[in-house]
PDB file with one MODEL, atoms N, CA, C and O in Angstrom:
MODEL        1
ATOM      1  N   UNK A   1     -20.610  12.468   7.549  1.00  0.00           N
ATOM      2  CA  UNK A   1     -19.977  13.295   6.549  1.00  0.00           C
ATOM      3  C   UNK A   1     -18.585  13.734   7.005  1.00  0.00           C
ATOM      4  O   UNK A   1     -17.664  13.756   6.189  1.00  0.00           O
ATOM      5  N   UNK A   2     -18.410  14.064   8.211  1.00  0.00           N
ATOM      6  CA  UNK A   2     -17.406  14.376   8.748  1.00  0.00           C
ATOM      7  C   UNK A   2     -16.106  13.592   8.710  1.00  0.00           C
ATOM      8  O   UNK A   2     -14.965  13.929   8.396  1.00  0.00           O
ATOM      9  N   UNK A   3     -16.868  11.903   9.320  1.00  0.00           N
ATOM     10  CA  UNK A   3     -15.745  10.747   8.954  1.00  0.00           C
ATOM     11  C   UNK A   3     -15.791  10.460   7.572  1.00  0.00           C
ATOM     12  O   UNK A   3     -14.928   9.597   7.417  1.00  0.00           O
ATOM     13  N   UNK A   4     -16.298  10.694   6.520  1.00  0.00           N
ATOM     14  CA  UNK A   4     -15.528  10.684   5.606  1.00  0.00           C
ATOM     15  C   UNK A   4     -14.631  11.577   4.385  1.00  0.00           C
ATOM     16  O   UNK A   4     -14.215  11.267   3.269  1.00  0.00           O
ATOM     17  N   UNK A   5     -14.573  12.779   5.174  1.00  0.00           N
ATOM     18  CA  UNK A   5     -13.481  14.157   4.973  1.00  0.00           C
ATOM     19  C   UNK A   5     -12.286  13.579   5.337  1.00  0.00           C
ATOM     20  O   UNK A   5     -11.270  13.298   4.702  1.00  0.00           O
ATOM     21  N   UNK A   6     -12.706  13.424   6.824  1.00  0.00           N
ATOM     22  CA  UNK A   6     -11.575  12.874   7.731  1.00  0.00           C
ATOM     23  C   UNK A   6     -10.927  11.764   6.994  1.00  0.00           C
ATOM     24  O   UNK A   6      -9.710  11.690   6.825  1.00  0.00           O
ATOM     25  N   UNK A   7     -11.771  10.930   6.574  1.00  0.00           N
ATOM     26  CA  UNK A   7     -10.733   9.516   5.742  1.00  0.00           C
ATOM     27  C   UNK A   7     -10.141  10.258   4.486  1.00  0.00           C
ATOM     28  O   UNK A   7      -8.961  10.081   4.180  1.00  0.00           O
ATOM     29  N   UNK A   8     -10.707  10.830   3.986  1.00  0.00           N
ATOM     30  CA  UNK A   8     -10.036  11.399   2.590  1.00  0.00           C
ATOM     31  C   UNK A   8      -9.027  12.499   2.931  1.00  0.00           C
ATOM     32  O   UNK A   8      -8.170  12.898   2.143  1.00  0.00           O
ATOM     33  N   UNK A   9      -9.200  12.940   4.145  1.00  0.00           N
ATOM     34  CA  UNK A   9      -7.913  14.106   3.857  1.00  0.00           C
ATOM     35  C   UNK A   9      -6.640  12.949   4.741  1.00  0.00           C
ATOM     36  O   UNK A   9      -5.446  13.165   4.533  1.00  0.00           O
ATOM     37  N   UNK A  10      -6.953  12.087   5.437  1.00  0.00           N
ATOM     38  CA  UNK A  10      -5.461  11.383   5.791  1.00  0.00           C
ATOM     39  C   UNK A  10      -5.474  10.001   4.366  1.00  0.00           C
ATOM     40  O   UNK A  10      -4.293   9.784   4.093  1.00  0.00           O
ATOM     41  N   UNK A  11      -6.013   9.488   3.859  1.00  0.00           N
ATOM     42  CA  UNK A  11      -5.861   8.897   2.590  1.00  0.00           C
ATOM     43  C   UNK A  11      -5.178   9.908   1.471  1.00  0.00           C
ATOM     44  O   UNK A  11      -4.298   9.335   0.828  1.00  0.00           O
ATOM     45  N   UNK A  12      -5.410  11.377   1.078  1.00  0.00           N
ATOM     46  CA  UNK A  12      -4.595  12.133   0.545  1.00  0.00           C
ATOM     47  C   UNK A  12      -3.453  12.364   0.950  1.00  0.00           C
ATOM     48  O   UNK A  12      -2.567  12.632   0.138  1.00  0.00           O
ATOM     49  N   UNK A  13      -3.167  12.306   2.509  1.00  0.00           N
ATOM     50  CA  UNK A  13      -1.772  12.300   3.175  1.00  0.00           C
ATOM     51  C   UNK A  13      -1.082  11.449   2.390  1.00  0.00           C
ATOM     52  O   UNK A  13      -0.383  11.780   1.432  1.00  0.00           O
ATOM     53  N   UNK A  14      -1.291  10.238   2.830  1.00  0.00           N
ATOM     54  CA  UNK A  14      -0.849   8.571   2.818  1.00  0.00           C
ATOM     55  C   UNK A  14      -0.409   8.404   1.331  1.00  0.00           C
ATOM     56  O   UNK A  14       0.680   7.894   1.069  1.00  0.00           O
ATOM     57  N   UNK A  15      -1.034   8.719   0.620  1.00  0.00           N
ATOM     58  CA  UNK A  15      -1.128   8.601  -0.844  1.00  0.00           C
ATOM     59  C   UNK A  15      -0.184   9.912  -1.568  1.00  0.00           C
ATOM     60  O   UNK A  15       0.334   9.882  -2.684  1.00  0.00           O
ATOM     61  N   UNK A  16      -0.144  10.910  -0.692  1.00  0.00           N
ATOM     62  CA  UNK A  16       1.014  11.896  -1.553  1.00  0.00           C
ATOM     63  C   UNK A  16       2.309  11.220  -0.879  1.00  0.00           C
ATOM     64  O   UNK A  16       3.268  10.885  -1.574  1.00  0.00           O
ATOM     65  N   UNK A  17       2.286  11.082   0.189  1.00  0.00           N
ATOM     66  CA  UNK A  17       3.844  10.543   0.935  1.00  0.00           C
ATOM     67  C   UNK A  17       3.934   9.389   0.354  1.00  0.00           C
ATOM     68  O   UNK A  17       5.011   8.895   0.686  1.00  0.00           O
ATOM     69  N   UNK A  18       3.531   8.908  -0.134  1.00  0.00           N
ATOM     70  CA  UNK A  18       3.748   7.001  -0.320  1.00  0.00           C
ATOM     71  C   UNK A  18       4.137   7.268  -2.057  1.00  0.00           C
ATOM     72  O   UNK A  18       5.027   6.587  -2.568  1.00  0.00           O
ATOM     73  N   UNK A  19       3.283   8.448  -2.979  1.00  0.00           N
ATOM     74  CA  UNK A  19       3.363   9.145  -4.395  1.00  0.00           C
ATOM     75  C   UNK A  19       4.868   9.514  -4.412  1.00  0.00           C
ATOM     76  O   UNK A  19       5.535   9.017  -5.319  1.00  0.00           O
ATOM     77  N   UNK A  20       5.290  10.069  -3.801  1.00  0.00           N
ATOM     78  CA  UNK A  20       6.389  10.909  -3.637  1.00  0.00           C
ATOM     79  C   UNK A  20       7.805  10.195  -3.901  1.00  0.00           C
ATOM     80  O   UNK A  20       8.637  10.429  -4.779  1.00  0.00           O
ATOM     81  N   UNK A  21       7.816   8.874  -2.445  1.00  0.00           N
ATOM     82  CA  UNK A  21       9.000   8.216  -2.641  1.00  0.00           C
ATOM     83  C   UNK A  21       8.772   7.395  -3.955  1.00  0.00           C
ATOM     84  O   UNK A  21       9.787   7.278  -4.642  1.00  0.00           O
ATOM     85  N   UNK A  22       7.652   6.813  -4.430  1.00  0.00           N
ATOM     86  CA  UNK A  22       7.631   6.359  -5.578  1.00  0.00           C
ATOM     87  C   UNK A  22       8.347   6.743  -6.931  1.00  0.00           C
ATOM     88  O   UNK A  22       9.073   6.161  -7.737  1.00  0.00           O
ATOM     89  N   UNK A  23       7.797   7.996  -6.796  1.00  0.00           N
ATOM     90  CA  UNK A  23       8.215   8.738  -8.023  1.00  0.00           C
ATOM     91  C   UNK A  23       9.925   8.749  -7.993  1.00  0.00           C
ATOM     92  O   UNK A  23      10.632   8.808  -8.999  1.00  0.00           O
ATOM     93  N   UNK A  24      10.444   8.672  -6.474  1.00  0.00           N
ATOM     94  CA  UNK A  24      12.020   9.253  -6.358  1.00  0.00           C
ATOM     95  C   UNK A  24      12.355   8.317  -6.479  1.00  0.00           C
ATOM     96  O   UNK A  24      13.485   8.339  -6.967  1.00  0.00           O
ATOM     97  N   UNK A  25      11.813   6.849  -6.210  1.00  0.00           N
ATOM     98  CA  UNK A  25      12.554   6.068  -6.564  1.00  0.00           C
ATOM     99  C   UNK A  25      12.726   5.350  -8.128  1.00  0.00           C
ATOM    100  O   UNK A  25      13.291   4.327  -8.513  1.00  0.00           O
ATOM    101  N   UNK A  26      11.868   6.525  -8.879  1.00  0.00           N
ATOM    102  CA  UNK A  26      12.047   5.613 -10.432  1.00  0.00           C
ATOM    103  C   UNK A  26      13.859   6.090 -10.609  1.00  0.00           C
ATOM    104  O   UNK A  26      14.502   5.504 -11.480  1.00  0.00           O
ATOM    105  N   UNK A  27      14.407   6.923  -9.928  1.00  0.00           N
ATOM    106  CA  UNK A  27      16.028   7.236 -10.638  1.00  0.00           C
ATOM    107  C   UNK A  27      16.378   5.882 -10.357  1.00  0.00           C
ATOM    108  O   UNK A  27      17.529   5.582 -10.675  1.00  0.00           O
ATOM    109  N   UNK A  28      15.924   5.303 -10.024  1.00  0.00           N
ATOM    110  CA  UNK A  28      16.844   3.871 -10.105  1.00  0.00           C
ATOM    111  C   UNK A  28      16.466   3.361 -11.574  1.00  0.00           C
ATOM    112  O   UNK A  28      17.007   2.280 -11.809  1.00  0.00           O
ATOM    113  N   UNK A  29      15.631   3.879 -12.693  1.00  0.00           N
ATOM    114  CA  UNK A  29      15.606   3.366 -13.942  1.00  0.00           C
ATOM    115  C   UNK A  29      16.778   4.042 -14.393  1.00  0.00           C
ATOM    116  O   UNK A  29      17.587   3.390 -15.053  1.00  0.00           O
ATOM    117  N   UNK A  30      17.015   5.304 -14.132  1.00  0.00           N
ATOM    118  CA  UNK A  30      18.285   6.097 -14.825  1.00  0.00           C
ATOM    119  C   UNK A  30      19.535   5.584 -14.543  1.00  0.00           C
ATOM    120  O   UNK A  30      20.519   5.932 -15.196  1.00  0.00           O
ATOM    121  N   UNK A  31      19.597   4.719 -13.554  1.00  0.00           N
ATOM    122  CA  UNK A  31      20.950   4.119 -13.338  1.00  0.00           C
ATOM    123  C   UNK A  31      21.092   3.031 -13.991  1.00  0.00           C
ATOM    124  O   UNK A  31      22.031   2.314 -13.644  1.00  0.00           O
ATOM    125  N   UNK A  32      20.312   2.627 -15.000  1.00  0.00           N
ATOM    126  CA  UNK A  32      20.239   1.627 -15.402  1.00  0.00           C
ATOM    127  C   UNK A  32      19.272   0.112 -15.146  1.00  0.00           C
ATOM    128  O   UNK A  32      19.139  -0.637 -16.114  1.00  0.00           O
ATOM    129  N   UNK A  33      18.717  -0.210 -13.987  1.00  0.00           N
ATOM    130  CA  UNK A  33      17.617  -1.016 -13.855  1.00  0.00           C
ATOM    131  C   UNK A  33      16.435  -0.547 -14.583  1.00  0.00           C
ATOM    132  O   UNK A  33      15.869   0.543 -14.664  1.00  0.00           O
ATOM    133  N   UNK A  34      16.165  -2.128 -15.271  1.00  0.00           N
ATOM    134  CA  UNK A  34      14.909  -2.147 -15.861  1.00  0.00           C
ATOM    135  C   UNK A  34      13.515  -1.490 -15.057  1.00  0.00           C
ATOM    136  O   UNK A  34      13.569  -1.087 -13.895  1.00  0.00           O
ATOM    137  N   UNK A  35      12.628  -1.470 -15.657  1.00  0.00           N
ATOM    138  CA  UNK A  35      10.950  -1.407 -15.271  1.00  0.00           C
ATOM    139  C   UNK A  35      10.813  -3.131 -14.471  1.00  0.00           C
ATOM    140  O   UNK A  35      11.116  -3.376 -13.303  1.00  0.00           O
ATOM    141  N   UNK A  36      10.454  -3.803 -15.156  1.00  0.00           N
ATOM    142  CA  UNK A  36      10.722  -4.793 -14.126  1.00  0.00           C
ATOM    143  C   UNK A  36      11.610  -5.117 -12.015  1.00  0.00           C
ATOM    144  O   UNK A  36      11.197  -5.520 -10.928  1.00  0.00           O
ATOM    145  N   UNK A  37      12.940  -4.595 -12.611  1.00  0.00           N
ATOM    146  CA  UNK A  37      13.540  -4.612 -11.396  1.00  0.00           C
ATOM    147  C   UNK A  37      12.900  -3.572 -10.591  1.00  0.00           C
ATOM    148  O   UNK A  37      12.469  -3.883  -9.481  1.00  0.00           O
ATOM    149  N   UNK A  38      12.762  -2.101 -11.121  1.00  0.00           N
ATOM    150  CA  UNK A  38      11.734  -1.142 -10.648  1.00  0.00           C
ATOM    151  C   UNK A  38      10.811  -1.922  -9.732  1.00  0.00           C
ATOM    152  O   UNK A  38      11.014  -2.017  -8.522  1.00  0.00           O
ATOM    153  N   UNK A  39       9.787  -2.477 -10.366  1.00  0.00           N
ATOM    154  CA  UNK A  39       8.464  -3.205  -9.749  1.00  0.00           C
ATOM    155  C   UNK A  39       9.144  -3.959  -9.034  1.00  0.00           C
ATOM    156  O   UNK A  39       8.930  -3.410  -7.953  1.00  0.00           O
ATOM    157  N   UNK A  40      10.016  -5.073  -8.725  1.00  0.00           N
ATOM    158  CA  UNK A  40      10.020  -6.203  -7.859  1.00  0.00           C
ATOM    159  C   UNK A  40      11.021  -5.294  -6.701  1.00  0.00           C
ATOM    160  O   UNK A  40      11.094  -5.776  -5.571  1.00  0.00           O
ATOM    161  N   UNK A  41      11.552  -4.387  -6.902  1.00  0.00           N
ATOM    162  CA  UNK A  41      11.864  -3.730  -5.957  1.00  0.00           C
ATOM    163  C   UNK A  41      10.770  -2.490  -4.418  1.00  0.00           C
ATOM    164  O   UNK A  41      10.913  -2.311  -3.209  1.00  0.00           O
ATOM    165  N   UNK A  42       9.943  -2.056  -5.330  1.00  0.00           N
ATOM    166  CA  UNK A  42       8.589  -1.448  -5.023  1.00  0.00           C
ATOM    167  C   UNK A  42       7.664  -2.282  -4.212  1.00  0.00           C
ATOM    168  O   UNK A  42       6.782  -1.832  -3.480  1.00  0.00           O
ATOM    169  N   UNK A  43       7.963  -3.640  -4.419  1.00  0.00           N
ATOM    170  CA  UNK A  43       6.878  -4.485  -4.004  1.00  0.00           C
ATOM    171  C   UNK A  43       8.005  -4.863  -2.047  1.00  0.00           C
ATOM    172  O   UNK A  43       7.632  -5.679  -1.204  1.00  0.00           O
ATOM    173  N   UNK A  44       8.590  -4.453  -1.994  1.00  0.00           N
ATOM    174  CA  UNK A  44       9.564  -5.017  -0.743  1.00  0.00           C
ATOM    175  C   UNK A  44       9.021  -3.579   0.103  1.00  0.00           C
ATOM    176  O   UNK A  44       9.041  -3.585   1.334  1.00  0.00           O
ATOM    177  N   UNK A  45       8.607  -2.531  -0.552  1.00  0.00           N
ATOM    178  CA  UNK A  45       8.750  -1.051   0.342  1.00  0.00           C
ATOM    179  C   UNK A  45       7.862  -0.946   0.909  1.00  0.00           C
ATOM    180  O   UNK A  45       6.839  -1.595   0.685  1.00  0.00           O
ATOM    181  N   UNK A  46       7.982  -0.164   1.738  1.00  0.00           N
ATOM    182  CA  UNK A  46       6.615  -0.188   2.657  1.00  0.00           C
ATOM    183  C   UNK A  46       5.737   1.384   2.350  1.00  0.00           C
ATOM    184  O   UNK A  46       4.670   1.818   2.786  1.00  0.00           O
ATOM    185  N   UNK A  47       6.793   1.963   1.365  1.00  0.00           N
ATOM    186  CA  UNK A  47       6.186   3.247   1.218  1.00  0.00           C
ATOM    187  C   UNK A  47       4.872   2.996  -0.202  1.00  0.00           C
ATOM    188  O   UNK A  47       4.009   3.834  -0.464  1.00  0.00           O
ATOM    189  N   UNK A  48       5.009   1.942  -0.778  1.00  0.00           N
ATOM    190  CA  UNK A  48       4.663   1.540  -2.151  1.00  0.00           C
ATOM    191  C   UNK A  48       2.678   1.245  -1.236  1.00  0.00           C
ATOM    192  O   UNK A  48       1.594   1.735  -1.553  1.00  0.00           O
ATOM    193  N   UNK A  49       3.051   0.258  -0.102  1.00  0.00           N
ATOM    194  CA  UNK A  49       1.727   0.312   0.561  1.00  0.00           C
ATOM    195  C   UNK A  49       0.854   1.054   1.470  1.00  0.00           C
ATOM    196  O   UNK A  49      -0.236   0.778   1.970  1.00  0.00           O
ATOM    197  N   UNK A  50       1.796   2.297   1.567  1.00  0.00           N
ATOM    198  CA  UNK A  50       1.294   3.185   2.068  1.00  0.00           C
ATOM    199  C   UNK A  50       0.405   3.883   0.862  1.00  0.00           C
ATOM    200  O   UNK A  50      -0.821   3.986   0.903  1.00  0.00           O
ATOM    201  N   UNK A  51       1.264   4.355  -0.243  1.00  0.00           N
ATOM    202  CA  UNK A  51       0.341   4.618  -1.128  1.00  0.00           C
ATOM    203  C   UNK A  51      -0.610   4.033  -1.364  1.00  0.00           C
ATOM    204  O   UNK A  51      -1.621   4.735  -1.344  1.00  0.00           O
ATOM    205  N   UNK A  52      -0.821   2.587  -1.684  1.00  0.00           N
ATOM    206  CA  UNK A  52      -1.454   1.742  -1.812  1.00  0.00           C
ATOM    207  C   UNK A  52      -2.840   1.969  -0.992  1.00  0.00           C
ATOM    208  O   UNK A  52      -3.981   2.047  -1.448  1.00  0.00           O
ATOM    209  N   UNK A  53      -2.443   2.043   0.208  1.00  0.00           N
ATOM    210  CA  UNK A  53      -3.547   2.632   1.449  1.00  0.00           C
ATOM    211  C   UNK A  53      -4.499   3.978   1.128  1.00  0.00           C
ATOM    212  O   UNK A  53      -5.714   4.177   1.135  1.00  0.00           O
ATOM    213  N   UNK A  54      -3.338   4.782   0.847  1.00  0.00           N
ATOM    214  CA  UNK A  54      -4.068   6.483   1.033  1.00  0.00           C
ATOM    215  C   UNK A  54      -4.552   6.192  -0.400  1.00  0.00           C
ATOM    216  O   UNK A  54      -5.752   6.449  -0.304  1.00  0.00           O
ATOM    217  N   UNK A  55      -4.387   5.904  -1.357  1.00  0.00           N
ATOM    218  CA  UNK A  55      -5.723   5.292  -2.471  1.00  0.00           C
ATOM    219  C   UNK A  55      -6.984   4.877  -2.603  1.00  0.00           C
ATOM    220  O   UNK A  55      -7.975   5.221  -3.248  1.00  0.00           O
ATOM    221  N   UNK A  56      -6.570   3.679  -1.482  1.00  0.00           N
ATOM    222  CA  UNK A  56      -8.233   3.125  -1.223  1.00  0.00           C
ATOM    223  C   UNK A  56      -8.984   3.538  -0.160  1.00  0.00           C
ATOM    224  O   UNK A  56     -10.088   3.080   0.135  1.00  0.00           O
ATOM    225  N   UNK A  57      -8.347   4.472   0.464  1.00  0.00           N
ATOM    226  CA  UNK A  57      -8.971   4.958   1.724  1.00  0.00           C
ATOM    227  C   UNK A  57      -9.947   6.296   0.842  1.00  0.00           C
ATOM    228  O   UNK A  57     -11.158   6.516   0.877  1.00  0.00           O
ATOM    229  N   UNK A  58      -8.494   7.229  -0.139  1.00  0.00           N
ATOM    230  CA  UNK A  58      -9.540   7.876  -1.115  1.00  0.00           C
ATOM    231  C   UNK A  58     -10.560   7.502  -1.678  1.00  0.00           C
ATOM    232  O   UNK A  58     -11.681   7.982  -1.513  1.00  0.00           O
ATOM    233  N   UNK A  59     -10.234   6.536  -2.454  1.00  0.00           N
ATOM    234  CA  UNK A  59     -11.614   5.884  -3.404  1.00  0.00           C
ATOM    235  C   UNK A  59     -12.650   5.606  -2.367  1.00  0.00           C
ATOM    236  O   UNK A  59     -13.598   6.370  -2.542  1.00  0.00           O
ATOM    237  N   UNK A  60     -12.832   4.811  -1.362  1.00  0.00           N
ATOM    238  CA  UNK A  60     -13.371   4.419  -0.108  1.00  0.00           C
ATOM    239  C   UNK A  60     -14.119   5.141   0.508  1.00  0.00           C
ATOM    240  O   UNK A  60     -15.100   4.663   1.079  1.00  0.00           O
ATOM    241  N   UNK A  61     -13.771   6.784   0.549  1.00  0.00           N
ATOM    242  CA  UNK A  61     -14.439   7.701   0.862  1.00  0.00           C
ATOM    243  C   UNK A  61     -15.275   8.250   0.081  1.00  0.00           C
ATOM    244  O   UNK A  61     -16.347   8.749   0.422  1.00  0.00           O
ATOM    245  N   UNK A  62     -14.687   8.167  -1.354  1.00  0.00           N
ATOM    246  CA  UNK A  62     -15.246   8.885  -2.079  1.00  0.00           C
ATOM    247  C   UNK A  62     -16.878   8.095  -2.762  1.00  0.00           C
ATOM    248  O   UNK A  62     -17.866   8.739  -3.117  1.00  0.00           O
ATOM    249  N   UNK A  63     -16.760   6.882  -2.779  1.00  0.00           N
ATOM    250  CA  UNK A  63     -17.523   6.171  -3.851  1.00  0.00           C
ATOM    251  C   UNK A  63     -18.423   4.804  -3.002  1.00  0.00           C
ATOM    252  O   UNK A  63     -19.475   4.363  -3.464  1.00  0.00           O
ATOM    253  N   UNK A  64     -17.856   4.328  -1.856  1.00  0.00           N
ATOM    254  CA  UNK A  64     -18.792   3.528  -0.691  1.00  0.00           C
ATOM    255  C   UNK A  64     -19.845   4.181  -0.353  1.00  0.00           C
ATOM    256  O   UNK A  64     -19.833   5.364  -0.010  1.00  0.00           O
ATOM    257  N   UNK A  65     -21.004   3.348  -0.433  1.00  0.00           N
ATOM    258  CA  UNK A  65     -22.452   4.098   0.414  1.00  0.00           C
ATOM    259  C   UNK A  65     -21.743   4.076   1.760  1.00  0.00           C
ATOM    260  O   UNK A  65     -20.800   3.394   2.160  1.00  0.00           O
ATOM    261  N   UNK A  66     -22.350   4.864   2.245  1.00  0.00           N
ATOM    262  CA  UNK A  66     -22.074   5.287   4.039  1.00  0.00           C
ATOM    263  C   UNK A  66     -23.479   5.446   4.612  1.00  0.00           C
ATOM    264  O   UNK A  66     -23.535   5.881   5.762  1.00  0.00           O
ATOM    265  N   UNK A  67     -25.064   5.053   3.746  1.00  0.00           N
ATOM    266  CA  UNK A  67     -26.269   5.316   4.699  1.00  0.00           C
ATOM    267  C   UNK A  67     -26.160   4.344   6.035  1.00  0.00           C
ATOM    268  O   UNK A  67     -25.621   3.280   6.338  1.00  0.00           O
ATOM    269  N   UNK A  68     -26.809   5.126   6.513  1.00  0.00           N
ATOM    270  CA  UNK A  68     -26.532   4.265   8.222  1.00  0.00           C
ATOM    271  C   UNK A  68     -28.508   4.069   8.119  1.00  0.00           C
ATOM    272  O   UNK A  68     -29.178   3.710   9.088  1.00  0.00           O
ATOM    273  N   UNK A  69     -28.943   4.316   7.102  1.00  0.00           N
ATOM    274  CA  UNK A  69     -30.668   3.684   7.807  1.00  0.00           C
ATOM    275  C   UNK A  69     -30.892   2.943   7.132  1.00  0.00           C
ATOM    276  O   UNK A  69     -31.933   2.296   7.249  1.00  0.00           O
TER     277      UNK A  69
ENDMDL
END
């Protein structure tokens, strides 16, 4: 029970820091790049798979059996 607090509270890390630059980087739609360029740009970052991470580490914790018998 413990390891999986532990996965969900650093998957909530991972996933707000990785949320964050995401979100800052949509002003690049306001400068004019499409949704498209958006995405093929997102896909080069490494912050995009960090989120990516602290997601499934959430879900992972939350919704995987963990019986050990």
């Amino acid at each position: 029970m413990v390891i999986r607090f532990f996965l969900l509270m650093i998957g909530f890390g991972l996933a707000v820091g990785g949320g964050v630059t995401v979100i800052l980087y949509m002003n690049l739609m306001a400068v004019g790049h499409g949704f498209g360029q958006y995405l093929l740009f997102m896909v080069t970052r490494v912050e995009f798979y960090i989120f990516l991470t602290g997601l499934s580490l959430i879900w992972g914790s939350l919704f995987l059996p963990w019986d050990r018998s």
